[in-house]
N, C-alpha and C positions, 0 to 999 in steps of 0.2 A: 547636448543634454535636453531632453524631452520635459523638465519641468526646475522649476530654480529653486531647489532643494537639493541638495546630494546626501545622502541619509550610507553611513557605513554600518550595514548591518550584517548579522553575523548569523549563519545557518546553522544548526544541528539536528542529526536524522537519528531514528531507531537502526542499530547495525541490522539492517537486512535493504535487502535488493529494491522492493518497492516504494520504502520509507524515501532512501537514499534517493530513486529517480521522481518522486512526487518534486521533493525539494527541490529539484536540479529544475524541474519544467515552472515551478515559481521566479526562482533566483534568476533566469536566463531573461525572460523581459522585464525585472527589474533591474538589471545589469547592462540594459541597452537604454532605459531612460536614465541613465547618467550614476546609478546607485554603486556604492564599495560595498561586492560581495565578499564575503569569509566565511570559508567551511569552516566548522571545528571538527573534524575528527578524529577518530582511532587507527591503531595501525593496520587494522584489517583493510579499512577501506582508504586508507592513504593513497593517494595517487588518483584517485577515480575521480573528484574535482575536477582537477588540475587539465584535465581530460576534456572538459568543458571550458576550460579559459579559468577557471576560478581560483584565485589565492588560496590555498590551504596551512593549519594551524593544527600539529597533531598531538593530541593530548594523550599522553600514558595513562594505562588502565593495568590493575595486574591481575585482573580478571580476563582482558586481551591478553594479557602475555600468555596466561597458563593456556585459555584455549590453544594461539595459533602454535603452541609448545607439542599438544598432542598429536602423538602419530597418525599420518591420515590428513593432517590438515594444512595443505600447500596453500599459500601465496599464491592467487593468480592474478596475472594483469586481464584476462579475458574474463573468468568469471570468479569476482570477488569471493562467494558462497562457497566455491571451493575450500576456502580458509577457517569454515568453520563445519563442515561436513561431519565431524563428530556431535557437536548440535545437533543438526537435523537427523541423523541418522539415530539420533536416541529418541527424535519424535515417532519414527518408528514402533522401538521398542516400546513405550509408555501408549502408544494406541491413538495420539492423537491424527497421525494418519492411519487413518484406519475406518470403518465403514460405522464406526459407532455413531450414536445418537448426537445431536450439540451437547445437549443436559451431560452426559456422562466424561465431556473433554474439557468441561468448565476446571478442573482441576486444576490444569495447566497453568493458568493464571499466579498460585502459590507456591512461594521461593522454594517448599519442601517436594516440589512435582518434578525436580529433576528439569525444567526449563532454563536450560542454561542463556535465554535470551531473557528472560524475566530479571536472575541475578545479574547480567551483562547490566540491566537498565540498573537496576537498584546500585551496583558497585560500580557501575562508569560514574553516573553522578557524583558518590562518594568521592574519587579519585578526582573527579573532577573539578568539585570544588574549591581547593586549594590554589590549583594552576590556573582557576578562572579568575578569580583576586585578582590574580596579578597579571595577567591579560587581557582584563577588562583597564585595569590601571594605565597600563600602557598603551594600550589603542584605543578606547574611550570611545567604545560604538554607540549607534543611537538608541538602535534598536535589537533586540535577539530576536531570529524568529524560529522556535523551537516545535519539531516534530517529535516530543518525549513527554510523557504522563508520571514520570517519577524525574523531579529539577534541583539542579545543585540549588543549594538555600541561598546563594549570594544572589541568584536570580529572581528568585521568586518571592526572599523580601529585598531585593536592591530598587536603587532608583532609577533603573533602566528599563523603559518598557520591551514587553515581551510580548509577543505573540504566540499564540498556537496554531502550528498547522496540523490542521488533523489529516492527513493522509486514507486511512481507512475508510470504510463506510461509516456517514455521519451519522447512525444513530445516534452514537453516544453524547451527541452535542444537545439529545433532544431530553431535554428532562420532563418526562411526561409517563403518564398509566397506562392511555390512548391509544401506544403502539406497544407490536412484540416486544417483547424486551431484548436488550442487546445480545447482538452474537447469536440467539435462538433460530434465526432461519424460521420463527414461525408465522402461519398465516396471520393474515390483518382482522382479517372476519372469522377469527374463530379464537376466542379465549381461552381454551385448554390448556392448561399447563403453563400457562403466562405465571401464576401466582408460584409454581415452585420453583420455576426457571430461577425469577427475580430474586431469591430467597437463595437458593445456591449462588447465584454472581455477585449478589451484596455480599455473599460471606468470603468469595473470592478474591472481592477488592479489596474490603476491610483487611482480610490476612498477607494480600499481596502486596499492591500498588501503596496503599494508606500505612499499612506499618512499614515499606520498606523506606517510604518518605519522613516517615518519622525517625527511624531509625538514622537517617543519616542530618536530619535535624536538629535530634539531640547530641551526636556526636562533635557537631559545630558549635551548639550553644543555643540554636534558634527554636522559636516555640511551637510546639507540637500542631499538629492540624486535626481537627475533628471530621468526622466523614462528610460533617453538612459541610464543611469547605472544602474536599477537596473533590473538584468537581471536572478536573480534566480540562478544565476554561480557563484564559486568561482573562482576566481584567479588563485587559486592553482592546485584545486584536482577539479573533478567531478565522481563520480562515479553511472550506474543504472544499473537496474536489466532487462534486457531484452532478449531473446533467439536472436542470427543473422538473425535466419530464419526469426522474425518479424521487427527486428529493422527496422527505416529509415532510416538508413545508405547507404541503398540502391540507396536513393536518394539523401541523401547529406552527405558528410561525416564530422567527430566532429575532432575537435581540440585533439594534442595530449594529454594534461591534462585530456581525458575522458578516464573513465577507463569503461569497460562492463564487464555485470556478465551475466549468461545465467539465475541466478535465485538468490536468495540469500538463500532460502530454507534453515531457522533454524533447526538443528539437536534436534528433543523431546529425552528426556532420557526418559520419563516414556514406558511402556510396552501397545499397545492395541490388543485386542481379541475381534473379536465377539462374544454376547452374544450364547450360544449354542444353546436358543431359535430359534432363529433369522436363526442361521446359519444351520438349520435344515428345515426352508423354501423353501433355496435355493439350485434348481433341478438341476442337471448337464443340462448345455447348457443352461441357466436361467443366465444373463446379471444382473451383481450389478453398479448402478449407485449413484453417489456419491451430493445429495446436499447443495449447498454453497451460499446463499445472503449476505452472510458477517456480521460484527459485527452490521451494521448500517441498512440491509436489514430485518433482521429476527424480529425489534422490532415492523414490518408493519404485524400485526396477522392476519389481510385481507388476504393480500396477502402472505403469509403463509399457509393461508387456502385454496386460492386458488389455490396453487399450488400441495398442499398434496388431493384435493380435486381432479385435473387433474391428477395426478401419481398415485391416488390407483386403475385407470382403466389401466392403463399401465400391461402385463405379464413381468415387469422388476420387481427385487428388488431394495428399494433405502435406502440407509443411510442417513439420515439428521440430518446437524449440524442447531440444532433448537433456538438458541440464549438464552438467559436470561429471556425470557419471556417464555421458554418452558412450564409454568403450565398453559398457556390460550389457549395452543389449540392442538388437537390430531391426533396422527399421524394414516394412514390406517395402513391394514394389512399387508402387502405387504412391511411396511417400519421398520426401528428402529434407532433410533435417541436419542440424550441428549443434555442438554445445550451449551456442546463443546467438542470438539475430536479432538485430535493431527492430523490436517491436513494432515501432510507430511508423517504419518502413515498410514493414512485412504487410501490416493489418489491410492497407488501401488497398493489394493488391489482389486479397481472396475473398469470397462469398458468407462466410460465414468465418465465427471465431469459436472453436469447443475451448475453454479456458475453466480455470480453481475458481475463480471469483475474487481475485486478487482488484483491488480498488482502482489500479493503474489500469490495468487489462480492461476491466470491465467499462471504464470510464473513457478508454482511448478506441477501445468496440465502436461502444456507444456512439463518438464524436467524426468518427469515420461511418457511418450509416447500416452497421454489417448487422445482422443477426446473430445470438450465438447462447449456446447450451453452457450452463453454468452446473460443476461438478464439485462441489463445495468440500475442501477439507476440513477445517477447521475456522473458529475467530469469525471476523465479520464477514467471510466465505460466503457465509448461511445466509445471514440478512441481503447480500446483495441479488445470489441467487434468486430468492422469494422474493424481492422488489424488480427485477427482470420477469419473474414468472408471473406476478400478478398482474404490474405494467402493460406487458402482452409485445413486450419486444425479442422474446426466446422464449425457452423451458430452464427445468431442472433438472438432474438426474444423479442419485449419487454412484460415485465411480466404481466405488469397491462391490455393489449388489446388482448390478443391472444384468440381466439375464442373456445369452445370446442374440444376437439380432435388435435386441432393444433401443442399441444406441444408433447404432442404422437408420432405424425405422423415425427414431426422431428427428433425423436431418433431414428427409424425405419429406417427413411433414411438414416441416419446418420452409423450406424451402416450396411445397407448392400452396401454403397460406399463405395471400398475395397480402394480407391486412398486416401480419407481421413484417413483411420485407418494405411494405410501404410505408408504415410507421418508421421502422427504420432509417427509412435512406429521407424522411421528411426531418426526422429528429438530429440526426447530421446534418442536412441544409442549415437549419435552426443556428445551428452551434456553429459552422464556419461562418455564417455571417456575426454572430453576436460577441466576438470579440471579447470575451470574458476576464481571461488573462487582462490586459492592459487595462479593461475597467476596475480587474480588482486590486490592479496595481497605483493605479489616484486614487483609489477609496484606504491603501494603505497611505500614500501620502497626504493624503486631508486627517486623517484620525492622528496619525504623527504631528500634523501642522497645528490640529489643535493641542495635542496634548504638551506641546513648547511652551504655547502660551500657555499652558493651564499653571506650567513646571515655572515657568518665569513670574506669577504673579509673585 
């Protein structure tokens, strides 16, 4: 045991792909300095702990039931997301994949927008609370450290601290005027449209997040929350995953309760190789480029297509993580790809990353030295994208409008601007030496340590 505390603490993720592996890249070196890790979760992702070494606790939802009930939505041990593919595929129909503006996808956010991941949060909580009673009764953790914005009420008035891991891009940690407003994608040095953005997303939360946490408040018995409380913060802990070189810390600095990580980047145990097909393509001085739309991006076979359709005029090779719908569409010559690929394996290997902007992606980019184009679908997509573009460690580009040739042209560039590829690969030295994980895992044990004593006077 790396320190003489052994703290049993309990994880919970947002049911999607990202959430889930943020947590898992926390929980793995608190779990080596001597800690009792416990997932809680659902049946969709049952089993994917356990995968990791981690003790799993799986809480009923009958909001999980009915989704993984619908036709279309298989159970996969390979890619969880499969499980909920009538989800995603209605992100389709509702537009939020799709090439529109951020302003116009902020709806999502509200239980009435058909986001079956919104009501998952709001009715897993529900569900949840009952079986946490008596789970917390019985195994009596120290700590939760919870990656969810709508919280079973036993939590969040119990006397057990809690943490927040925020997963996403930390804007939302930043409560200020200063910056874009969240999710916007918009620039830093240009005020347009900041005032209606804010004015749309306040009305999003207040109908989303805020009433659906009341909602399951009052159903308990506990007291309502007003918007100036509910602030997506704990108390206690905060912890996100973001490199210094992008953070807004630059512009305002966070409360000591916030812990940073420069990535959270889950450790894969299994082994990858390139196929030797593949890897017999590629000529000395020939650029391998790695693509990434995420678990939510790749079930858009359009755009999928579109994209494999611009990259096989490219002289790069490219690796693509093809998602769960991989039998509906094919890849060129020039590429090779499968359902899914150990990330954090893949990324060292190639020159550059075209990725959605997912927080995992972008942050495991990052801590590997690569350069890469950010093609933002939706959520905090946007803000990451515009904090790489402005930063000057890639571009932007969005997916669904970029004209022939276009996307080409920006890897080109990309790759002979020695200033970007240097920043790069100096911003990854950075981050392998500064050991961030394990600092941010004593700075969880000192804030615990105090809060004993505080609990014991």
């Amino acid at each position: 045991m790396v320190n003489d505390q052994r703290l049993k603490i309990f994880f919970t993720a947002v049911d999607a792909v990202g959430h889930v592996n943020a947590c898992v890249g926390l929980a793995q070196p608190l779990k080596k300095r001597g800690h009792e890790i416990i997932f809680l979760t659902n049946e969709i992702f049952a089993g994917t702990y356990e995968k990791y070494g981690f003790k799993e606790i799986v809480l009923k939802s009958a909001k999980v039931k009915e989704i993984m009930e619908k036709k279309g939505n298989e159970k996969s041990d390979e890619h969880p997301s499969k499980a909920m593919s009538s989800v995603w595929n209605k992100y389709r129909e509702n537009g939020t994949l799709s090439g529109k503006p951020s302003i116009e996808k902020i709806n999502i956010f509200k239980p009435d927008s058909g986001n079956e991941i919104i009501n998952m949060m709001i009715e897993g909580a529900k569900d949840q609370h009952p079986q946490l009673i008596k789970i917390i009764e019985k195994e009596k953790p120290d700590l939760f450290i919870m990656d969810q914005v709508v919280l079973p009420p036993c939590i969040l008035y119990g006397k057990i601290p809690w943490a927040y891991l925020c997963s996403p891009c930390p804007r939302m940690l930043y409560e200020t005027s200063d910056l874009p407003p969240l999710i916007s994608g918009y620039p830093s040095d240009d005020r347009t449209g900041w005032e209606e953005f804010e004015a749309k997303m306040e009305e999003a939360i207040t109908q989303g997040f805020l009433y659906g946490q009341n909602q399951i408040n009052k159903e308990f018995g506990y007291p309502e929350v007003t918007r100036e409380e509910f602030k997506f913060k704990s108390p206690y802990i905060n912890i996100y995953g973001y490199p210094e070189e992008l953070d807004y810390s630059d512009t305002v600095p966070l409360p000591d309760n916030h812990i940073r990580v420069d990535a959270f980047c889950r450790e894969a145990a299994e082994n990858f190789e390139l196929p030797e097909e593949f890897k017999a393509k590629i000529k000395p001085g020939d650029k391998l480029i790695y693509l990434s739309m995420g678990s939510i991006g790749c079930f858009d076979i359009d755009l999928m297509k579109k994209l494999v359709n611009e990259l096989s005029k490219s002289p790069h090779k490219f690796i693509v993580s093809m998602g769960p719908a991989n039998d509906q569409y094919k890849l060129a010559d020039n590429m090779w790809g499968k359902a899914f690929l150990p990330q954090t394996k893949v990324i060292p290997l190639v020159d550059m990353v075209i990725t959605h902007g997912g927080n995992n992606t972008v942050t495991e980019t990052f801590s590997f030295g690569k350069p890469m184009i950010v093609m933002p679908l939706f959520a905090d997509q946007y803000d990451n994208a515009q904090r790489i573009l402005e930063k000057g460690y890639g571009s932007r580009m969005n997916p669904y409008h970029f004209k022939d040739g276009e996307l080409n042209k920006m890897i080109d560039d990309i790759f002979s601007n020695e200033q970007i590829l240097q920043r790069c690969r100096k911003a990854g030295e950075r981050i392998a030496r500064a050991n961030s994980k394990e600092k941010a895992c004593e700075k969880i044990e000192s804030i615990m340590t105090k809060l004993k004593i505080s609990m014991n006077k």
